[in-house]
MARPA-717875 format. One record per residue: residue in one letter; x, y, z of N, C-alpha, C in turn; residue number from 1; chain. Coordinates in Angstrom, 1 decimal, m for minus. Each point is the difference from the previous one (the first is absolute). Layout:
{node 'A'; {X; Y; Z}; {X; Y; Z}; {X; Y; Z}; NUM; 'A'},
...
//
This chain:
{node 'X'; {m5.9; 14.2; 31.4}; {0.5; m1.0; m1.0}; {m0.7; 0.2; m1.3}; 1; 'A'},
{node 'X'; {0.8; 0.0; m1.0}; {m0.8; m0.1; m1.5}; {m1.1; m0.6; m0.4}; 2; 'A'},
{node 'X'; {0.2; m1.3; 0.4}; {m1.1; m0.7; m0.3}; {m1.6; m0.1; 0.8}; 3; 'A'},
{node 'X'; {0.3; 0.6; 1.0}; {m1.1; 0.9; 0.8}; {m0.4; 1.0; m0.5}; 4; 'A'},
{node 'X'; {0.7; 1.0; m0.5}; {0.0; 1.3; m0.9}; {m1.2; m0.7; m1.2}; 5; 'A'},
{node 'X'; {0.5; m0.6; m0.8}; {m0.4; m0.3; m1.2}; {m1.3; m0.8; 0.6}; 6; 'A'},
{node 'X'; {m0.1; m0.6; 0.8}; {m1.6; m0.4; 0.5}; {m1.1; 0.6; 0.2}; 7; 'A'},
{node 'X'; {0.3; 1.5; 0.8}; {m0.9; 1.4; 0.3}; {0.1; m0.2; m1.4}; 8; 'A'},
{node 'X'; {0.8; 0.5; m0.8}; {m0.9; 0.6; m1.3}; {m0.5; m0.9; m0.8}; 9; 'A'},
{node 'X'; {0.7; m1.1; m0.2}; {m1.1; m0.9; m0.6}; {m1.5; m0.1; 0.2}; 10; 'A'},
{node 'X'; {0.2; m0.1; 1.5}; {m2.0; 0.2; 1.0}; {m0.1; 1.1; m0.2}; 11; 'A'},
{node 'X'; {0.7; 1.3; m0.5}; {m1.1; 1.1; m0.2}; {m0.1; m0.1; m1.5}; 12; 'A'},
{node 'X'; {0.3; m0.2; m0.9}; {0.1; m0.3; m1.8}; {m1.0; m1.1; m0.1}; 13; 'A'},
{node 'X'; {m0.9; m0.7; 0.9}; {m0.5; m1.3; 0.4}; {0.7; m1.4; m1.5}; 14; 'A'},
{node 'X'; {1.4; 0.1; 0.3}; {0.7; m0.6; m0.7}; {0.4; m1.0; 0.7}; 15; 'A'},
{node 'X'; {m0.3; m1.6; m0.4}; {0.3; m0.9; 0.6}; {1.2; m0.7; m0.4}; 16; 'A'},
{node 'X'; {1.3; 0.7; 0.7}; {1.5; m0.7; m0.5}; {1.0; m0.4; 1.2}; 17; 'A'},
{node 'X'; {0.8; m0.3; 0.0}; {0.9; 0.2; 0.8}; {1.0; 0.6; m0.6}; 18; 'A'},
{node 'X'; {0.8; 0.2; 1.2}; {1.3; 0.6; m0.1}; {0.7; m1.3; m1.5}; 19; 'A'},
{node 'X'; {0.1; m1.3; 0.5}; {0.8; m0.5; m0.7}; {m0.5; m0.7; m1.1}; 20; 'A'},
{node 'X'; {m1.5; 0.3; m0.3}; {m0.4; m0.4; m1.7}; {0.7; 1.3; m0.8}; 21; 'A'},
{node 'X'; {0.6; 1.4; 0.6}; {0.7; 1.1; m1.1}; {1.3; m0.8; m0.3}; 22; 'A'},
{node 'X'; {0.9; m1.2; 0.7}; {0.6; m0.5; 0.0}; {0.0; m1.0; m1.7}; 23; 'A'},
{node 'X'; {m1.6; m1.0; 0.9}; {m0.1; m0.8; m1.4}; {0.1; 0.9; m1.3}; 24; 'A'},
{node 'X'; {m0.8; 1.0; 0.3}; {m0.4; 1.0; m1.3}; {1.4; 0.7; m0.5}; 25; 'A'},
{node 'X'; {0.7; 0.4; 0.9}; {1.3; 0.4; m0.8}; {0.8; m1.3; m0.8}; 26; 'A'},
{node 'X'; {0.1; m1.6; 0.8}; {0.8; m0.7; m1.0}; {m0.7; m0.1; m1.5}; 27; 'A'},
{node 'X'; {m1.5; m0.3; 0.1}; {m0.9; m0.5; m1.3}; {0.4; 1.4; m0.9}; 28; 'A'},
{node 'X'; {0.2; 0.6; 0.2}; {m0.2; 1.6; m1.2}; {1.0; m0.6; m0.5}; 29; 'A'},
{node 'X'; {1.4; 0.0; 1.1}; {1.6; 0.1; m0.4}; {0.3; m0.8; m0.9}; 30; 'A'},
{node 'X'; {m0.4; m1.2; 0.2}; {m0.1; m1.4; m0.7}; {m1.0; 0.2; m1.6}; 31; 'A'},
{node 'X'; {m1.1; 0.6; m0.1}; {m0.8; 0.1; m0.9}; {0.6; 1.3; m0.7}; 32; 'A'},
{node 'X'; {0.8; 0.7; 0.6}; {0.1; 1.2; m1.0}; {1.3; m0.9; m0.8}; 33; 'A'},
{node 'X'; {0.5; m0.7; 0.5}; {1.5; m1.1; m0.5}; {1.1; 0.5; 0.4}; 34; 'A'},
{node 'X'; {0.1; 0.2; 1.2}; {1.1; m0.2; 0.9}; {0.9; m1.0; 0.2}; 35; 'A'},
{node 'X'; {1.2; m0.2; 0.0}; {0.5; m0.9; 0.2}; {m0.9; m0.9; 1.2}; 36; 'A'},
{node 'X'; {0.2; m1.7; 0.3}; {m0.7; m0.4; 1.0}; {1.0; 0.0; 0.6}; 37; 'A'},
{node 'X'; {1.1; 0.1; 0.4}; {1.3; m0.2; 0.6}; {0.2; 1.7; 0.4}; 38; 'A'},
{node 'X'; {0.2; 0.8; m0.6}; {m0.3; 1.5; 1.0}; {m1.2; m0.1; 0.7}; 39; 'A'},
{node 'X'; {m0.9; m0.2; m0.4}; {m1.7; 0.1; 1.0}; {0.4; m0.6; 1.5}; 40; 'A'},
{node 'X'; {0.6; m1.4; m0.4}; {0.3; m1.1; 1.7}; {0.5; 0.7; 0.5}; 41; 'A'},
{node 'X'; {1.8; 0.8; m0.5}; {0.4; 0.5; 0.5}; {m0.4; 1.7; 1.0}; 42; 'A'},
{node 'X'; {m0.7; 0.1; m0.6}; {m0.9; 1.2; 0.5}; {m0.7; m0.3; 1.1}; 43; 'A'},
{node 'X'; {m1.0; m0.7; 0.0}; {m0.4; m0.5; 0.9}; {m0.1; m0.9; 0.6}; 44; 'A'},
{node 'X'; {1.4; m0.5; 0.1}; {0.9; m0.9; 1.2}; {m0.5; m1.5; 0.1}; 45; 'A'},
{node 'X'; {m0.3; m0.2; m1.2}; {m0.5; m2.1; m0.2}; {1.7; m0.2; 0.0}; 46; 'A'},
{node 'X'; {0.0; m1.0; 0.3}; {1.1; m0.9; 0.2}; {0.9; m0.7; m1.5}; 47; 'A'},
{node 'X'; {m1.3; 0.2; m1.0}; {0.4; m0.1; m1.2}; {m1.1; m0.4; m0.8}; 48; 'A'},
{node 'X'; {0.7; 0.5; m1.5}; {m1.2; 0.2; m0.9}; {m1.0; m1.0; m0.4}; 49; 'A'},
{node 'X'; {0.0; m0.6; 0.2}; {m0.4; m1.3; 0.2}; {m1.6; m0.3; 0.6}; 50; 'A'},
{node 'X'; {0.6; 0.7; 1.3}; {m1.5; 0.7; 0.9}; {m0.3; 0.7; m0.3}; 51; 'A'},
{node 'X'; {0.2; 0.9; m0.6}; {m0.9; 1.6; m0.6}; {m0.8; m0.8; m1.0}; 52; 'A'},
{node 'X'; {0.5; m0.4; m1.1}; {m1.2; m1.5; m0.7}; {m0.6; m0.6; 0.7}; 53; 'A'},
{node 'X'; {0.2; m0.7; 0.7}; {m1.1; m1.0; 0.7}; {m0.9; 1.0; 0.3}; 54; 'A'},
{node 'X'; {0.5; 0.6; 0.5}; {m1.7; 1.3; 0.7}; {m0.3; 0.9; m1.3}; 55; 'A'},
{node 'X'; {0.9; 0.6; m0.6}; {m0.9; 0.9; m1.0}; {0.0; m0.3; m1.1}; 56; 'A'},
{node 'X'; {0.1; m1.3; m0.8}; {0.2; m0.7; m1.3}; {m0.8; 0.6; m0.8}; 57; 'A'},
{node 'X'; {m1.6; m0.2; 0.8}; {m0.5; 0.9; m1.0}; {0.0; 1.3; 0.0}; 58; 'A'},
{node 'X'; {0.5; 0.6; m0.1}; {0.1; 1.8; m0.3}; {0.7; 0.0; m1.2}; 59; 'A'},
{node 'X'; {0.7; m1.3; m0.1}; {0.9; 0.2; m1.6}; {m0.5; m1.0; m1.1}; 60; 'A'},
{node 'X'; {m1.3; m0.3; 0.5}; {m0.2; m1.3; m1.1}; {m0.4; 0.3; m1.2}; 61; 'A'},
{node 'X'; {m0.1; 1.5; m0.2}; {m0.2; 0.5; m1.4}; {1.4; m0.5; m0.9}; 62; 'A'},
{node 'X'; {1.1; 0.3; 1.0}; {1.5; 0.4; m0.3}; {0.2; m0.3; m1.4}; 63; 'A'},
{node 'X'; {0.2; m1.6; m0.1}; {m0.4; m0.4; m1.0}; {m0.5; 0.6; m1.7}; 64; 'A'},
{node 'X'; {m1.4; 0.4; 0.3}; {m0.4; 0.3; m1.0}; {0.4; 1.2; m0.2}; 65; 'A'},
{node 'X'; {0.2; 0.9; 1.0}; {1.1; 1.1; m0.5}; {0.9; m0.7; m1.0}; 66; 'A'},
{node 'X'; {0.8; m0.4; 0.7}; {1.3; m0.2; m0.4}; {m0.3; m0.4; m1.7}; 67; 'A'},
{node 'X'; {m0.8; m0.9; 0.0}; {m0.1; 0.0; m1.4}; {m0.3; 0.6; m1.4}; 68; 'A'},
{node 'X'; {m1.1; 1.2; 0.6}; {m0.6; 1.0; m0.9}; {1.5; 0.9; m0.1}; 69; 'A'},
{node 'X'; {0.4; 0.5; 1.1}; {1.5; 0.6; m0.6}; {1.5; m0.5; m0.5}; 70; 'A'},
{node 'X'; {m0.6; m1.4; m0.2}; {0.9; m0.5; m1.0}; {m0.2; 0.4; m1.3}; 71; 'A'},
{node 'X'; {m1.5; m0.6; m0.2}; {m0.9; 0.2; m1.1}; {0.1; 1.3; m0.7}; 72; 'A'},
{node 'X'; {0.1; 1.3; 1.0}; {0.2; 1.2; m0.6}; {1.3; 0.1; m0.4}; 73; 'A'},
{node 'X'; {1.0; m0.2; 0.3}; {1.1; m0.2; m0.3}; {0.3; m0.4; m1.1}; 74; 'A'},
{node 'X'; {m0.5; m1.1; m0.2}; {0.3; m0.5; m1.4}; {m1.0; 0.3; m1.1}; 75; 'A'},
{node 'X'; {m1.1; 0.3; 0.5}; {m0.7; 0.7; m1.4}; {0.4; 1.7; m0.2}; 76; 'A'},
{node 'X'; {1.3; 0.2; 0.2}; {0.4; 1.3; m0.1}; {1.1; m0.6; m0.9}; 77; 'A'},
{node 'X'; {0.6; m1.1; m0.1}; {1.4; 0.0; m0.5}; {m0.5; m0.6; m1.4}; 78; 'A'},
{node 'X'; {0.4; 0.4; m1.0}; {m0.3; m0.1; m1.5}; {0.8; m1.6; m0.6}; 79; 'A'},
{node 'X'; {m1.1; m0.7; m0.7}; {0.7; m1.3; m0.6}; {0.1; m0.3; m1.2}; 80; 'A'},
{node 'X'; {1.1; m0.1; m0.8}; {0.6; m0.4; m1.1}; {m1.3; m0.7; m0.8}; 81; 'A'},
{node 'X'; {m0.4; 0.4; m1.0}; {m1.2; m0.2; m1.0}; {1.0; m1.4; m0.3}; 82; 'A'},
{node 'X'; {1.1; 0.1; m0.3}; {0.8; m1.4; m0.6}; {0.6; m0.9; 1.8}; 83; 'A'},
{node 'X'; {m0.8; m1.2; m0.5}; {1.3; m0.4; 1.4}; {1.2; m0.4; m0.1}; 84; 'A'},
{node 'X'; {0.9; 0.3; 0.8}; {1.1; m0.2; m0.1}; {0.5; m1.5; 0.0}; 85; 'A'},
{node 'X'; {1.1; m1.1; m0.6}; {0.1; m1.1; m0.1}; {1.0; m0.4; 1.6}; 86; 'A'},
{node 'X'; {m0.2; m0.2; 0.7}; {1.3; m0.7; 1.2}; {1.3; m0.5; m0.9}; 87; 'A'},
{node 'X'; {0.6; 0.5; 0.3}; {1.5; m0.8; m0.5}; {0.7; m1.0; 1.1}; 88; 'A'},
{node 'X'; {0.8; m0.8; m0.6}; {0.0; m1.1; 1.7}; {1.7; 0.2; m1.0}; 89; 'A'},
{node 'X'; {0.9; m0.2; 1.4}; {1.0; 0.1; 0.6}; {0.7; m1.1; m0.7}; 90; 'A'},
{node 'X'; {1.1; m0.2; m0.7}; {0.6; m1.4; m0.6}; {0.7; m0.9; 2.0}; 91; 'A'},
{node 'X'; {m0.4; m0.7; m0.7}; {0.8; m1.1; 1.2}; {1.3; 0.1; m0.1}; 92; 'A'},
{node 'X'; {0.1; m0.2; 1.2}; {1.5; 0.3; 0.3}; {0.5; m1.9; 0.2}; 93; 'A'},
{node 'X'; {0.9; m0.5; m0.5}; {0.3; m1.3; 0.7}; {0.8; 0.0; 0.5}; 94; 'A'},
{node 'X'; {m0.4; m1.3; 1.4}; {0.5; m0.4; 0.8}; {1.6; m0.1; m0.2}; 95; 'A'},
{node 'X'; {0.5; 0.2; m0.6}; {1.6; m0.4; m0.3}; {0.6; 1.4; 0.1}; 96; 'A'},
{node 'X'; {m0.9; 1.2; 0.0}; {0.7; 1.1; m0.1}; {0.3; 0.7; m0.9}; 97; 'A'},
{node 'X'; {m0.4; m0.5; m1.3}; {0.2; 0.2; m1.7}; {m1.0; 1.1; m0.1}; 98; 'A'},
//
């Protein structure tokens, strides 16, 4: 069986794991590297994404500040008008159809 397999060698690596903390460790990467959380469940057979959060929430709780700093880069790449531009607003249309 595999997971026997992978116990000899763990006890000779004097590595204290199991078979199925490579499990936890594969979702936390998948999730941290920013994996969809909805492909990850699906991968490893949660019922739905939902539970892949509840158990590995935090693996993404950077996510966030990611997400922000590459907004951030984003827009300090895009060049802004020394003059600002004025909004123009739309004439009303009235209700009568005129």
């Amino acid at each position: 069986m595999l997971s026997e397999r992978f116990r000899r060698i763990a006890r000779r690596l004097k590595v204290q794991a199991r078979f199925h903390d490579l499990r936890h460790w594969h979702v936390t990467q998948a999730l941290g590297a920013g994996l969809p959380v909805r492909d990850v469940a699906e991968r490893v057979g949660h019922a739905s994404a939902r539970m892949t959060l509840d158990v590995y929430g935090h693996a993404i709780a950077g996510a966030d500040r990611k997400a922000a700093e590459a907004v951030a880069a984003i827009l300090n790449e895009v060049r802004i008008d020394a003059k600002p531009q004025k909004l123009r607003r739309r004439p009303r249309r009235s209700s009568f159809g005129n």
